[in-house]
MARDREN-449957 format. One record per residue (C-alpha): x, y, z. Coordinates in steps of 0.001 Angstrom, whole numbers, plus 500000, padded with zeros to 6 digits. Example, Ala and Ser with C-alpha at 12.3 -4.5 7.8 and 13.67 -1.06 7.14 Angstrom:
# residues 2
512300495500507800513670498940507140
***
This chain:
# residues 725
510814547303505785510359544166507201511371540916505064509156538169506728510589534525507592510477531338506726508810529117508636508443525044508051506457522725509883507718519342510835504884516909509966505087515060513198503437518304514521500231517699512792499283514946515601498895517828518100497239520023515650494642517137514490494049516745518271492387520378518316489077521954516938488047523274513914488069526356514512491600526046516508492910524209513402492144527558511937494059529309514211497159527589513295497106527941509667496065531780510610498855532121513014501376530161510333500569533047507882500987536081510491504461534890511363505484534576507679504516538021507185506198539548510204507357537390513180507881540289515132504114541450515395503591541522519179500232540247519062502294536674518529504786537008521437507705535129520343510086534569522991512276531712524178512294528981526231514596527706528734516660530718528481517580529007525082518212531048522330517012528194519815513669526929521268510988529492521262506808529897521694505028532132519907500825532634520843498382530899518252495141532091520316494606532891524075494438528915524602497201527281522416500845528564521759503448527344518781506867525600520080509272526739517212512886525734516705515283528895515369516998527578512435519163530168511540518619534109510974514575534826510320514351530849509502512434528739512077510736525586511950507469524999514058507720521671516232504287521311517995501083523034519098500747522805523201498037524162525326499938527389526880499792525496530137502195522616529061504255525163527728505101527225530665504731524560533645507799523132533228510193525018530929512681521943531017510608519668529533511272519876525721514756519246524509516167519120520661519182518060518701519772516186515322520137512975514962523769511534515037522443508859512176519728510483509918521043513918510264517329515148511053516146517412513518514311515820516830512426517906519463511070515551521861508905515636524722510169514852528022507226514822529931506203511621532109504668508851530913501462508722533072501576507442536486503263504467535317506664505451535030507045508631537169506063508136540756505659504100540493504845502072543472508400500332544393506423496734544622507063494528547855510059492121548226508241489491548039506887489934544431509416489893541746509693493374539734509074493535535927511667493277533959512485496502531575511394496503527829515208497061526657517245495961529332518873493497527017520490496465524594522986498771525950522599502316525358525489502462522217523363500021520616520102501720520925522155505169519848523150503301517327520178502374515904519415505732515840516647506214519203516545509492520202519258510143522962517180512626525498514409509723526061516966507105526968516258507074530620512587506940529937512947504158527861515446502412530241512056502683532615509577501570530619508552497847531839505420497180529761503797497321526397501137500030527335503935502617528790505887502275525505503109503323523691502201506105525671505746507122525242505759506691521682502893508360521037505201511527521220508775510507520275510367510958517013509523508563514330512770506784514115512859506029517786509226504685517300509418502325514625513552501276516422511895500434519831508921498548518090510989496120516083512882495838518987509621494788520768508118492177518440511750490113519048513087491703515469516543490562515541519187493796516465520848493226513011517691492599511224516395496313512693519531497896511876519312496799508341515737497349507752514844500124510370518133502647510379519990501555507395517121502875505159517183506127506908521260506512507421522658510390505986524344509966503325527078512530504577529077513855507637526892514917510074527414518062512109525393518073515279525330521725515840524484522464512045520832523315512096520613524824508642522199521441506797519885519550509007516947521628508429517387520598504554518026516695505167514923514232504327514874512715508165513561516682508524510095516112506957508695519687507039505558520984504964506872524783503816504103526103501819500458527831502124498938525614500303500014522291501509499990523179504673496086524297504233495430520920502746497300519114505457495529520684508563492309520809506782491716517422505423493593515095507891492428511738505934493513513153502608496975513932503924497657510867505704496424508717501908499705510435500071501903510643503377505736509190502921507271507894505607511187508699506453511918504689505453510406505056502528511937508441501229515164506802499978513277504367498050511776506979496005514470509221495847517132506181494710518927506706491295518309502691490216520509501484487277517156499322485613514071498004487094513415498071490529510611496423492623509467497728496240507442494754498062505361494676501867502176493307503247498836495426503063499018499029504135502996499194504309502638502383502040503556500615498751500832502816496775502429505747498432506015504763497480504841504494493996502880508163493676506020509737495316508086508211492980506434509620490011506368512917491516510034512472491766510643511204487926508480514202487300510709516638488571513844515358486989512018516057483419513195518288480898510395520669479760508247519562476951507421515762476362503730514706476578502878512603479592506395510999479159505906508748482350503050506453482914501486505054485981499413501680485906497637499296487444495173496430487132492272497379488687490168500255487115489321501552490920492704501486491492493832503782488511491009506149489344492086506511492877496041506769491784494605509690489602492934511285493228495752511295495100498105511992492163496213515247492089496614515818496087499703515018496122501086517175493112498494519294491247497548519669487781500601520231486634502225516679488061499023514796486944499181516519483198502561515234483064501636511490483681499828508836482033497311507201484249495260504200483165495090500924483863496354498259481830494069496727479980492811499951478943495892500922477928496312497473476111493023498816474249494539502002473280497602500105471471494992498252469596493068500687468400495705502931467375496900500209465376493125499692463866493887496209464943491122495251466642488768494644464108485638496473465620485317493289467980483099493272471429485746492648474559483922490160476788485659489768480380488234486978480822486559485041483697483900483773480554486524482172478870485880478695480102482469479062479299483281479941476156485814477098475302482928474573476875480518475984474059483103475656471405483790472110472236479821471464472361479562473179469257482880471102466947482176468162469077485588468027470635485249465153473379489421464445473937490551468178476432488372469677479509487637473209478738488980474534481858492046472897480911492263474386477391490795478016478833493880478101480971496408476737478995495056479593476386495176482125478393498632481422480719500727480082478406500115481014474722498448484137475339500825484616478322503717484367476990502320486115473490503295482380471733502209483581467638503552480603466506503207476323466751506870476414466821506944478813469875504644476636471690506826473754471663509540475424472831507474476908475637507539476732479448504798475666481389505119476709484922502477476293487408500903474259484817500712471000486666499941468159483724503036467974481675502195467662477528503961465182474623504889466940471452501661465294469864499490466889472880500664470053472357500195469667468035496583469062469576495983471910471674498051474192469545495246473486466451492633473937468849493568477259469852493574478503466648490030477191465888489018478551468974490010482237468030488863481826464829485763480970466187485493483767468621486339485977465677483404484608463547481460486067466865482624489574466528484396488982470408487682488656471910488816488903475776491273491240477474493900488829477729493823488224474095493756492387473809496710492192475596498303489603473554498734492079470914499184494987472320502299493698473801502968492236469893502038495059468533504775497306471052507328494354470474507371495167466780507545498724467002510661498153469165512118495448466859511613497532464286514319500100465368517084497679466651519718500125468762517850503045468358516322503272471565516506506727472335514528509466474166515558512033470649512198512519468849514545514167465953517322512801463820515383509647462500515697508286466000513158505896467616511078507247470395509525505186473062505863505753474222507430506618478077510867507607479543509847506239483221506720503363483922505703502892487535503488500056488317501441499414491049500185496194492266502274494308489863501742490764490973498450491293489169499728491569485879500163488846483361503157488175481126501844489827478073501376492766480406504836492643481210506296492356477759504040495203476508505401497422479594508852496574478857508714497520474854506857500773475889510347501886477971514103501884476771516307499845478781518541501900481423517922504343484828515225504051486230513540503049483627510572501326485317509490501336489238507018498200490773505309498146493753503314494900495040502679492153497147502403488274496110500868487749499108497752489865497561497779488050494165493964487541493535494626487458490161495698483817488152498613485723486858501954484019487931504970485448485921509002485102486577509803489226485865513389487933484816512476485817481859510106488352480517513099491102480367512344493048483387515666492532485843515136493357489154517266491272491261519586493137493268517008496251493025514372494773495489513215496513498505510361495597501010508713497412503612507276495852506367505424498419508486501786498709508656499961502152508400496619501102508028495633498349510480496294497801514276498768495024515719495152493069516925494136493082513300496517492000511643497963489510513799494431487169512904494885488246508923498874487134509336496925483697510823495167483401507812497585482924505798499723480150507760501238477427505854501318479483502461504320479905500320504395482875497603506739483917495400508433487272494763508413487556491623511332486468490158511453483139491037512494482644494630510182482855497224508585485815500304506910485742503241505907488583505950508813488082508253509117491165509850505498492650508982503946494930511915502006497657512965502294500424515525498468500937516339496655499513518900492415498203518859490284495440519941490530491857519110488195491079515815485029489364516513484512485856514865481206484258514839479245481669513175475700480654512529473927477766511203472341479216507987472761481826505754469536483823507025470988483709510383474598485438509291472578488060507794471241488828510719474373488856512545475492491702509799472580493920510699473065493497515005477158494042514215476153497542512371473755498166515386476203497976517760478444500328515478476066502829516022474381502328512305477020504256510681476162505545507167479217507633506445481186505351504346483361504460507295481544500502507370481666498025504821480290494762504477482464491682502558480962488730501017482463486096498290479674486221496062477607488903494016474230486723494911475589487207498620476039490559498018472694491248496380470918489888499489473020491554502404471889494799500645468556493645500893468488492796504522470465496434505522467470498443503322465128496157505049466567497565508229466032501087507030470513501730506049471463503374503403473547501252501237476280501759498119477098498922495995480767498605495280480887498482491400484212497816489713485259501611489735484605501498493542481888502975495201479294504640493374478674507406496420480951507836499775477945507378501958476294505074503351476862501157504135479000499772500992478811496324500318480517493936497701482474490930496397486308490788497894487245491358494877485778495046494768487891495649497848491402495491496487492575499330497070489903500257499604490280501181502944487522501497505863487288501876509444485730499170510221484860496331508179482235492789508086483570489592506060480560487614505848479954484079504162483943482812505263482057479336505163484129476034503762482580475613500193482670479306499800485954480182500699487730478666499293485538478110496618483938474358496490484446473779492595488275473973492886487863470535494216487655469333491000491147470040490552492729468578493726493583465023492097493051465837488295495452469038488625496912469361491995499223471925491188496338474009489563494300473262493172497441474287495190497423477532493186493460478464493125493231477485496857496352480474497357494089482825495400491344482158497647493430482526500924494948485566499627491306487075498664490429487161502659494067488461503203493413491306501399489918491859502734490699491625506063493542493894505817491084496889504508490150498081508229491947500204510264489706499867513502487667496615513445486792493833512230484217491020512450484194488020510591481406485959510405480173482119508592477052479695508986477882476186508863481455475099508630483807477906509187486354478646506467489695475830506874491362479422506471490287480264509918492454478484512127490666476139515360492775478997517541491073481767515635487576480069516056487803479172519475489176481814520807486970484951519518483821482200520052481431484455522527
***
């Protein structure tokens, strides 16, 4: 009786198999399943290549035939799908071994690199010859660095940007995202230790050990039915939950405490962070409830951690984490404790219209309100401050206007009144929910001094989670933070952060290290782009020029480093001389789209009166459109159109900012601020800049960007002139 075989797919294959039709796609995953079953069913025609007893083909239908890799006995691994032609034309054009630094298996493609490379016109004497790409690295170093060793005399040829893509469009990933760094003039140390050393085996590696290779991480395979149906069937879902081999240590990594993972837009951070609970969830004993808990700020961005949760891992991963985001979760604390008194949560961003009606209303003429709303909400509800006494002794970072004792007996009094007040209302906002949830946790924790222990028996104190992983943490505030770190014990991998400072769009600035969250010495950063091509992102890096952020924990990042491996057109920038006018330039960009109403195009603006009438003028025009609400889109179709901030999290193929006028971003009342409070203009002027970061980092495609009047001082005279038509 025959016993089947195992068969694996590498993932790189699926850029082949995405290349084909539906109903070829079929094929595959119908051809996948025959060979499991019985490999030796004539109808598939296994047999080897090369006269090599370790590369085979097998047929997938009368057009397309399986290259497979014999692992060892009835264990194989398929490598790519090839028309039959490229197959058989030239038998010697495929070649495999593992890599001497990941360990991982490689087949690679030795095919020539269009007409560039193979048969190129020798040019005259008289003109000079281009220089090679690599000609400056000697083949040890490039080995070294871990490029595949079979395409070294292709790459030795390769004289231009365009023939290095072609070639590595088909070359093993390691090689690609080596000779890319290499490219962009990333230092041969600096690639070494963030390219290879990331990716480096662990143990001795034996190069004619296919079985221990098979097993290694730098092997990504896909081994089931039902992943492997989910990967060739929905392409877009796949690639949302896909980890790259650099990133697979990261989530892997025992880490002694805390430990943050950091990278510009579309670097995979979000990824990083639902692989990681995946992993914490297989390390659990059997029983607890949800013992680990994922979080975020945004409530779109829980609900979409909660999607691909779910593709990534099933019922049975998702039932065994906690996925909310954190002010909801503040809520919950509250009302389990009945603490919350029944009272109406109105949304932070009212709070200095609320402290401009309580000083109206007691008569208060001595402190702005703005001043008061944010030293309320950064600093005493912050730093959950419960006390005058605590106050004093307070920080005030990023505060600007330094306070005398007799200042701060002032404000402190104030406060108080002022809650009181709101209380009298029946209302309270989030940050003050979050005040005391984090109070609330602290005590609970306090309350069992050294008896922080996982044991739910034995009179032991139990924390709410054994593991939290956080995503976009710069977003958080302090009383976020403190709440987090009383709902975990201290220890291994305790908790997990993913974020970017560069995307803070948020007025929450917090040092992790004060607030007991130690992650120094447990910081990572990745700095490759999935999501947006080299033309892109180049402009959005522009954007930001002449901005310093912080990481975190008091010292400072940048995106040194930060790059993409896809290619696209240059964005489109364009101005008009009124509002009406940029409207219409919205409506002729989608036109020359092609009007699409798939939920592919999305239109930006700073405001939700902006927003309100570019959905007028795209119904006018007969377009469907979706409002982004703040739980995303209400419906995948059609046109969506919002505020940047509904676009944190989102992703599109191509993408309008509209209204990136001066006045409107940044924002013309934070002039107010620039000789009052310069540190508090330096820091709302940062959100701004980091707001059209983020939303031009959503595309993947294209861009346009668009003003009336006076551009944006956030578009740079280069950026202006050059894209002008």
């Amino acid at each position: 009786m025959n016993n089947g075989a195992t068969l694996r797919m590498l993932d790189r294959a699926d850029k082949e198999v995405m290349k084909l039709t539906r109903a070829d796609i079929g094929a595959v995953y119908e051809f996948m399943h025959k060979f499991r079953h019985n490999p030796e069913n004539p109808g598939l025609n296994l047999k080897a290549l090369n006269g090599d007893s370790r590369l085979m083909s097998a047929r997938v239908n009368k057009d397309y035939r399986a290259l497979l890799l014999h692992i060892v006995e009835r264990d194989y691994l398929l490598v790519a799908v090839k028309h039959r032609g490229e197959v058989y034309d030239d038998l010697s054009r495929y070649a495999y071994r593992i890599n001497r630094i990941t360990g991982g298996i490689e087949v690679v493609d030795l095919g020539p690199v269009g007409d560039s490379i193979i048969g190129r016109v020798v040019p005259p004497e008289t003109e000079t010859a281009p220089q090679p790409l690599f000609a400056a690295y000697t083949d040890r170093q490039l080995l070294e660095l871990g490029v595949s060793e079979p395409l070294l005399p292709q790459i030795r040829d390769l004289t231009a940007e365009a023939e290095l893509l072609e070639l590595l469009d088909r070359a093993p990933q390691l090689t690609t995202d080596v000779l890319f760094a290499l490219f962009d003039g990333t230092p041969y140390d600096e690639v070494l230790r963030q390219v290879t050393d990331p990716v480096r085996a662990d143990d001795r590696i034996d190069p004619d050990d296919f079985e221990t290779a098979v097993e290694r991480p730098a092997t990504q395979v896909t081994s089931d039915d039902e992943a492997l149906q989910a990967m060739l069937g929905e392409a877009f879902e796949r690639w949302q939950i896909f980890l790259h081999p650099t990133q697979r240590k990261l989530v892997e990594r025992p880490y002694r405490g805390p430990a943050r993972v950091g990278g510009g837009p579309g670097t995979g951070k979000t990824i990083v962070a639902l692989h990681r609970v995946a992993h914490l969830a297989r390390q659990l004993p059997p029983g607890a409830d949800k013992p680990i808990l994922l979080t975020t700020f945004n409530r779109n961005l829980a609900a979409d951690l909660r999607t691909r949760l779910m593709a990534l891992g099933g019922q049975e991963l998702v039932s065994r984490v906690d996925i909310i985001n954190i002010d909801r979760l503040a809520s919950r604390v509250v009302a389990e404790a009945k603490s919350g008194g029944g009272r109406r949560v109105v949304d932070d961003n009212q709070v200095p219209d609320l402290w401009a009606d309580f000083l109206v209303e007691t008569g208060e003429t001595g402190w702005d309100a703005e001043f008061l709303a944010a030293e309320w909400t950064q600093v005493i509800l912050g730093q959950v401050l419960t006390s005058r006494t605590d106050y004093f002794k307070a920080r005030r970072p990023q505060r600007g206007r330094s306070l005398t004792r007799v200042e701060r007996d002032q404000v402190w009094q104030l406060t108080e009144r002022f809650t009181n007040w709101l209380e009298s209302r029946g209302v309270w906002t989030w940050r003050q929910v979050a005040q005391r949830a984090a109070r609330l946790e602290m005590d609970r924790t306090a309350a069992h001094p050294g008896s922080l222990s996982s044991e739910s028996s034995g009179g032991f104190y139990r924390p709410r989670y054994r593991h939290v992983v956080v995503d976009e943490a710069q977003d958080l505030s302090a009383a976020h933070w403190k709440m987090l770190r009383a709902m975990v014990a201290p220890g291994p991998d305790d908790m997990f952060l993913t974020g970017d400072t560069h995307q803070r769009i948020y007025d929450n600035h917090v040092t992790l290290g004060s607030l007991g969250v130690h992650i120094r010495g447990r910081s990572s950063r990745l700095t490759l782009s999935y999501r947006t091509t080299r033309q892109i992102l180049a402009d959005a890096l522009e954007i930001m020029t002449g901005e310093v952020y912080d990481d975190l924990d008091g010292g400072e990042e940048d995106l040194a480093g930060y790059r993409s491996l896809l290619r696209g057109s240059r964005p489109t920038f364009r101005g008009a001389t009124t509002w009406a006018q940029e409207r219409d330039l919205v409506v002729e960009q989608l036109r020359d789209w092609g009007r699409p109403t798939d939920g592919s195009v999305a239109v930006c603006v700073p405001t939700r009166e902006m927003a309100t009438e570019v959905i007028a003028s795209l119904e006018a025009d007969g377009l469907p459109v979706v409002e982004i609400g703040p739980d995303g889109p209400k419906e995948p179709d059609g046109v969506h159109v919002g505020t940047m901030h509904r676009f944190k999290g989102l992703e599109y193929q191509r993408m309008i900012i509209a209204g990136v006028a001066d006045g409107l971003v940044p924002r013309q009342m934070i002039n107010r601020f620039r000789d009052t409070d310069p540190k508090r203009y330096q820091r709302e002027r940062q959100r701004d800049r980091s707001l059209l970061f983020v939303a031009a980092t959503r595309p993947r495609d294209e861009l346009a960007v668009f003003w009336h009047g006076t551009p944006s001082p956030f578009l740079t005279s280069r950026l202006v002139q050059r894209h002008q038509p």
